[in-house]
N, CA and C atoms as an extended XYZ file, in Angstrom:
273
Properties=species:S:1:pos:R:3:atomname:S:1:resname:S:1:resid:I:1 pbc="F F F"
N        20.964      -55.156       -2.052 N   UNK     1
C        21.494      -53.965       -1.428 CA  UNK     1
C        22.698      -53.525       -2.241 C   UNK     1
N        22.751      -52.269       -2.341 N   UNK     2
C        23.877      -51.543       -3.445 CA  UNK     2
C        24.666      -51.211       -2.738 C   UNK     2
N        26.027      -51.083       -2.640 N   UNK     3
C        27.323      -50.306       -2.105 CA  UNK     3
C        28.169      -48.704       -3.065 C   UNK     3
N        28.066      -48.048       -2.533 N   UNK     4
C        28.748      -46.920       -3.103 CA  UNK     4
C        28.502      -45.817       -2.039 C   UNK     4
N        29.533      -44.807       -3.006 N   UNK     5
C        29.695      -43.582       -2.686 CA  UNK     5
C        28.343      -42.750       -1.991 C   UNK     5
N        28.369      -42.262       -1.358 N   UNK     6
C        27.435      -41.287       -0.590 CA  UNK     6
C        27.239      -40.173       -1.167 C   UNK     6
N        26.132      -39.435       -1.730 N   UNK     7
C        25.988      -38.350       -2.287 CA  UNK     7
C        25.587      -36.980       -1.072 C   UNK     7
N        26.282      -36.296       -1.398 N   UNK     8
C        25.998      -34.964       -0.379 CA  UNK     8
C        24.539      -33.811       -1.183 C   UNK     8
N        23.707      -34.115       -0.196 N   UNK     9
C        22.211      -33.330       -0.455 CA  UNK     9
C        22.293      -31.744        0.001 C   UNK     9
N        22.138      -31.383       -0.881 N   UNK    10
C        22.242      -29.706        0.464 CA  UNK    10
C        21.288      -29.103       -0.773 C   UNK    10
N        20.285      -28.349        0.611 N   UNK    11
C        18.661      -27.588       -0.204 CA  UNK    11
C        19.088      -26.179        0.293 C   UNK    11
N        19.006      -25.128        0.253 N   UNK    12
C        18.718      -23.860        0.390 CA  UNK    12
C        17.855      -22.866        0.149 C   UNK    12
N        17.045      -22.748        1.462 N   UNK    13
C        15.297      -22.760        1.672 CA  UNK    13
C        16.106      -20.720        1.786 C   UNK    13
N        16.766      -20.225        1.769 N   UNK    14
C        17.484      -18.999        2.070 CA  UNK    14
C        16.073      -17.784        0.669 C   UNK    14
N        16.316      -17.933       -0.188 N   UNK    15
C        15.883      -17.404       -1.265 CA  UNK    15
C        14.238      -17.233       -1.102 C   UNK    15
N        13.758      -16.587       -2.420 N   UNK    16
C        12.437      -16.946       -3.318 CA  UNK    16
C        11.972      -18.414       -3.099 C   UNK    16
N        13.202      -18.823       -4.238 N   UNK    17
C        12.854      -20.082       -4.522 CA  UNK    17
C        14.109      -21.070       -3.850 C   UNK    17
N        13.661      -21.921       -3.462 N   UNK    18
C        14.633      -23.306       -2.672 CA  UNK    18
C        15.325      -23.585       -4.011 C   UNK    18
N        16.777      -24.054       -3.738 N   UNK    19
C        17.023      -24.650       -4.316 CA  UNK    19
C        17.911      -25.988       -4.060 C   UNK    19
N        18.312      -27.129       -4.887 N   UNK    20
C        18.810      -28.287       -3.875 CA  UNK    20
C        20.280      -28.258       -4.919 C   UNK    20
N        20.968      -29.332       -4.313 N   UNK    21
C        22.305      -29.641       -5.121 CA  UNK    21
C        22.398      -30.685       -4.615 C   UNK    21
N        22.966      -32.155       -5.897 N   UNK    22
C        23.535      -33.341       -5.538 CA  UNK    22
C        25.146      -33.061       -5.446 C   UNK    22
N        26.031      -33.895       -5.038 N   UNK    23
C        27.166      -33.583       -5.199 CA  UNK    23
C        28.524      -34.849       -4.580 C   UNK    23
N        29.888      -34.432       -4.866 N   UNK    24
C        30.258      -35.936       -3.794 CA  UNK    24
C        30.298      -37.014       -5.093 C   UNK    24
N        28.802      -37.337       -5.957 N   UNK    25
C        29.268      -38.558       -6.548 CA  UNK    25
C        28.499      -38.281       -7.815 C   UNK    25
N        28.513      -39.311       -8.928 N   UNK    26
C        28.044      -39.345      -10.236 CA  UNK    26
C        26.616      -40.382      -10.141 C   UNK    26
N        25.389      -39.558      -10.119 N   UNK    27
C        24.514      -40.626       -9.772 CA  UNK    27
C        23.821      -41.423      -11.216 C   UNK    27
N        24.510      -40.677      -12.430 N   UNK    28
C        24.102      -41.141      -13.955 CA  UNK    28
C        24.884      -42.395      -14.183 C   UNK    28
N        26.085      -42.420      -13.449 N   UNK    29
C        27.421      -43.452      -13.737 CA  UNK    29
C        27.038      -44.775      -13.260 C   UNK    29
N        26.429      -45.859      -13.424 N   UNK    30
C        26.206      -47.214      -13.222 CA  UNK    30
C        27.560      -47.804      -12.301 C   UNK    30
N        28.469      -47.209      -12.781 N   UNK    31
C        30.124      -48.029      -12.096 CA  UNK    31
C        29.943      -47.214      -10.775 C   UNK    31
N        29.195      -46.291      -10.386 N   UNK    32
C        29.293      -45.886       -8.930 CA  UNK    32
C        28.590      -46.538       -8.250 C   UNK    32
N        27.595      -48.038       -8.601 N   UNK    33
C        26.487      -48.416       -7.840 CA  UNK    33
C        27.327      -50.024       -7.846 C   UNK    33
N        27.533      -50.437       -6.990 N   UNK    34
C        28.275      -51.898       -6.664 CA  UNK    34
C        27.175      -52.815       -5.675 C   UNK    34
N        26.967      -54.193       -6.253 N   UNK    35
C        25.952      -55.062       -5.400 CA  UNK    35
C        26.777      -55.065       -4.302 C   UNK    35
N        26.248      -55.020       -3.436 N   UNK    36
C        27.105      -55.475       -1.899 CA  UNK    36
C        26.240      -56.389       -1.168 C   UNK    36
N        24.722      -56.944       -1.125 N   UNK    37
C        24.513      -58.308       -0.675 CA  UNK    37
C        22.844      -58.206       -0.777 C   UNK    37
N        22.091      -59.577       -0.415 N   UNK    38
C        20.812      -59.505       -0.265 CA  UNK    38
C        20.456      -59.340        0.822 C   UNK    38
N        18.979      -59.313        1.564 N   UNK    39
C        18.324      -59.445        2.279 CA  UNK    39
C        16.912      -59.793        2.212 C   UNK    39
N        16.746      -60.969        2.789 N   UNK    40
C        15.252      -61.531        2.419 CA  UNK    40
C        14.801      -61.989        3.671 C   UNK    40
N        13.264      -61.674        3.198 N   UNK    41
C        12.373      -62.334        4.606 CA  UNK    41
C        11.833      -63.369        4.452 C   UNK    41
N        11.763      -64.706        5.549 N   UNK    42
C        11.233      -65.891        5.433 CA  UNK    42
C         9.817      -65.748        5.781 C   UNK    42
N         9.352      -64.911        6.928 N   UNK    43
C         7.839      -64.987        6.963 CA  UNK    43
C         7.162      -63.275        6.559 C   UNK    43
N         5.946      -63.549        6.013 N   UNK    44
C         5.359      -62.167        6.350 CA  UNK    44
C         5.333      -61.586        7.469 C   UNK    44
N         5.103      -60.190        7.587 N   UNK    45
C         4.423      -59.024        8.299 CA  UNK    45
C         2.695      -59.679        8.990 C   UNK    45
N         2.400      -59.604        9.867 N   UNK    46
C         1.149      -60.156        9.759 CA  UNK    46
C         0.353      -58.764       10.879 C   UNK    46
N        -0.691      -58.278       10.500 N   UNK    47
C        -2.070      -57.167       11.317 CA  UNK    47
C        -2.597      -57.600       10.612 C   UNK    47
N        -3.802      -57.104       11.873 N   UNK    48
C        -5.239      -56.735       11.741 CA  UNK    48
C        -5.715      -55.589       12.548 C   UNK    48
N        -6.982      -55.262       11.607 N   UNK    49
C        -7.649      -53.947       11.676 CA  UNK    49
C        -8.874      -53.992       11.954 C   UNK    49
N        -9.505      -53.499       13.518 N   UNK    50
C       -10.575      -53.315       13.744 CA  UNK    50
C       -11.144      -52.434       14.064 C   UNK    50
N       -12.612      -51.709       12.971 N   UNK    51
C       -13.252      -50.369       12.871 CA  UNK    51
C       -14.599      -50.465       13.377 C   UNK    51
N       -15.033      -49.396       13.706 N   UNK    52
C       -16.231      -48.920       14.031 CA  UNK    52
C       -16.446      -47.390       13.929 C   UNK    52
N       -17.790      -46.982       13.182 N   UNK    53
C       -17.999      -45.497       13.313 CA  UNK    53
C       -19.356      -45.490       13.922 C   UNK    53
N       -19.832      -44.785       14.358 N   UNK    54
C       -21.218      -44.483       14.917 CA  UNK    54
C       -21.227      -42.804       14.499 C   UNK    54
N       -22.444      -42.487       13.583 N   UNK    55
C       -22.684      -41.194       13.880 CA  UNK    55
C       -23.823      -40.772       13.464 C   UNK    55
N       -24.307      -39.713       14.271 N   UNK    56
C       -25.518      -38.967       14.663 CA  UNK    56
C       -25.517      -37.775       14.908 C   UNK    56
N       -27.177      -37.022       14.047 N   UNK    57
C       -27.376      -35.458       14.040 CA  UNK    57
C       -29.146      -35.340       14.567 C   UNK    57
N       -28.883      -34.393       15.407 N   UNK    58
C       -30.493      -34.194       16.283 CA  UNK    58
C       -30.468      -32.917       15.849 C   UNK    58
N       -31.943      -32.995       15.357 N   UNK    59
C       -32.633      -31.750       14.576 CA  UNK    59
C       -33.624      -30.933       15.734 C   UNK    59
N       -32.964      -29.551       16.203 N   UNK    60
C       -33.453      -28.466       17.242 CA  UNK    60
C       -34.567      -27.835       16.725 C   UNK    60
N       -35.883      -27.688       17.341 N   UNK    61
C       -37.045      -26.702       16.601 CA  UNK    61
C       -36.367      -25.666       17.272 C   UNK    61
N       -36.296      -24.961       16.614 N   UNK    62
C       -36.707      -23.364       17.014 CA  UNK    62
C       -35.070      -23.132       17.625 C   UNK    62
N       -35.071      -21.637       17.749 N   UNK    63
C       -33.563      -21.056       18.997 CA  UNK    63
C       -32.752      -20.954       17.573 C   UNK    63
N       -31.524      -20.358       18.082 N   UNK    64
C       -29.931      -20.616       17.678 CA  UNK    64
C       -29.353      -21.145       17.209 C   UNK    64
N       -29.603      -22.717       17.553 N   UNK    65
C       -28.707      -23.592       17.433 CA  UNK    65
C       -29.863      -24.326       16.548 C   UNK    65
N       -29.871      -25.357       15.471 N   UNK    66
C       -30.389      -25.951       15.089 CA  UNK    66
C       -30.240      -27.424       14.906 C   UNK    66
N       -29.108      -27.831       15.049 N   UNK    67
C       -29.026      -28.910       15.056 CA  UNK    67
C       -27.899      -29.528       15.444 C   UNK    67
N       -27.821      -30.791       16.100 N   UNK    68
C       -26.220      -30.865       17.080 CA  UNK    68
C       -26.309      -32.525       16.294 C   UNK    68
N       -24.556      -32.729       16.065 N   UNK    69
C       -23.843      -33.675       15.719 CA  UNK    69
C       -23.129      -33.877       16.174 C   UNK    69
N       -22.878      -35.346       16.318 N   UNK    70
C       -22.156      -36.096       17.144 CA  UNK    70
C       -21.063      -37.068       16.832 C   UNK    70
N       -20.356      -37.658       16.568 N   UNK    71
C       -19.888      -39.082       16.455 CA  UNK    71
C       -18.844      -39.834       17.372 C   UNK    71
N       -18.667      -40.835       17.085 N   UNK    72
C       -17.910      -42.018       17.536 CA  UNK    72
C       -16.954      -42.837       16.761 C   UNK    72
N       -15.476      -42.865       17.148 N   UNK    73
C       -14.840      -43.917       16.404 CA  UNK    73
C       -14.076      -44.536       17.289 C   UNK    73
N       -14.247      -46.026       16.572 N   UNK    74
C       -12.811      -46.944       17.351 CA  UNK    74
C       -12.499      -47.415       16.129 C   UNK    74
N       -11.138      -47.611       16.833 N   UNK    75
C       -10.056      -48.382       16.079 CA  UNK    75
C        -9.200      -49.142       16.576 C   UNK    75
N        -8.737      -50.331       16.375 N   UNK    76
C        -7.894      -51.108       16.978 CA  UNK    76
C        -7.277      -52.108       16.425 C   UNK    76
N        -5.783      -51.448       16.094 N   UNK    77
C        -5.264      -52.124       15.180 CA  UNK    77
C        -3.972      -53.074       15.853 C   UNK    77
N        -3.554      -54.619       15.676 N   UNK    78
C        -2.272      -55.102       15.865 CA  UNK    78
C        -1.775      -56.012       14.786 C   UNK    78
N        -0.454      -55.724       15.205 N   UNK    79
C         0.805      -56.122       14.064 CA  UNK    79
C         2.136      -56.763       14.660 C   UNK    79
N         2.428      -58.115       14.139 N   UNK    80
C         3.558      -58.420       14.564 CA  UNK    80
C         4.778      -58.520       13.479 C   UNK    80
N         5.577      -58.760       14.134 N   UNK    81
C         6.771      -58.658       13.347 CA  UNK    81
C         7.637      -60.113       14.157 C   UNK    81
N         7.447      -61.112       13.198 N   UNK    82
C         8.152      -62.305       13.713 CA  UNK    82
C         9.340      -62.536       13.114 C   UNK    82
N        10.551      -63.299       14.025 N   UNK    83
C        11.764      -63.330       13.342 CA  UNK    83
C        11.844      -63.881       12.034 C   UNK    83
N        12.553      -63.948       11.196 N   UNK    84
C        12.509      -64.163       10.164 CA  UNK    84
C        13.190      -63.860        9.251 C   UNK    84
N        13.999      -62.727        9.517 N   UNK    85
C        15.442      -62.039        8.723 CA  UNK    85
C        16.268      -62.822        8.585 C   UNK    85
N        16.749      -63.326        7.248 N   UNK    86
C        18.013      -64.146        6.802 CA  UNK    86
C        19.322      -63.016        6.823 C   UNK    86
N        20.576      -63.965        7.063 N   UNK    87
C        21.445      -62.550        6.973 CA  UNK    87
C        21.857      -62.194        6.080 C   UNK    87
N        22.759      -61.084        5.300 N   UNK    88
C        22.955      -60.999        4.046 CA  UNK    88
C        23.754      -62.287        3.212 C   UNK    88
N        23.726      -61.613        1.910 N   UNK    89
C        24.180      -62.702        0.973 CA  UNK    89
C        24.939      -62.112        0.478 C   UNK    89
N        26.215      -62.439        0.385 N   UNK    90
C        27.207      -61.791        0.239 CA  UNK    90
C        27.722      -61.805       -1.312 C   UNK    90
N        28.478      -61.277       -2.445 N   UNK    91
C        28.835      -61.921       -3.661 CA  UNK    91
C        30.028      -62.621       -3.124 C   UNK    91
């Protein structure tokens, strides 16, 4: 994780054309970006993903309408998020 200065974003959608501006800090300058600590995870992220599609088209003789389509989806997805966050690491 990096420590520094905050850069001020400002877009101006006003015009033709948008335009944006950085400002506030020097984002080319390496001496504006300071380590300030780690963060690491001891366990994974852990999901799963369960799909199904079903689909179907019935062919009409004759009339207007000729042919009608249909489908079906499931989905059912879960995800946990177990503790596991170390706290930072400081220099």
């Amino acid at each position: 994780m990096f420590g520094g200065t905050a850069a001020q974003f400002n877009q101006d959608l006003s015009g033709l054309v948008p335009s944006t501006g950085i400002g506030g800090t020097d984002l080319l300058n390496p001496a504006n970006f300071q380590y300030a600590s780690l963060v690491y995870r001891t366990r994974p992220f852990e999901g799963d993903l369960s799909t199904a599609q079903l689909d179907g088209d019935y062919e009409l003789s004759g009339g207007f309408i000729k042919s009608i389509s249909a489908g079906f989806c499931y989905a059912k997805h879960n995800a946990g998020n177990d503790p596991g966050l170390i706290l930072p690491i400081r220099p």
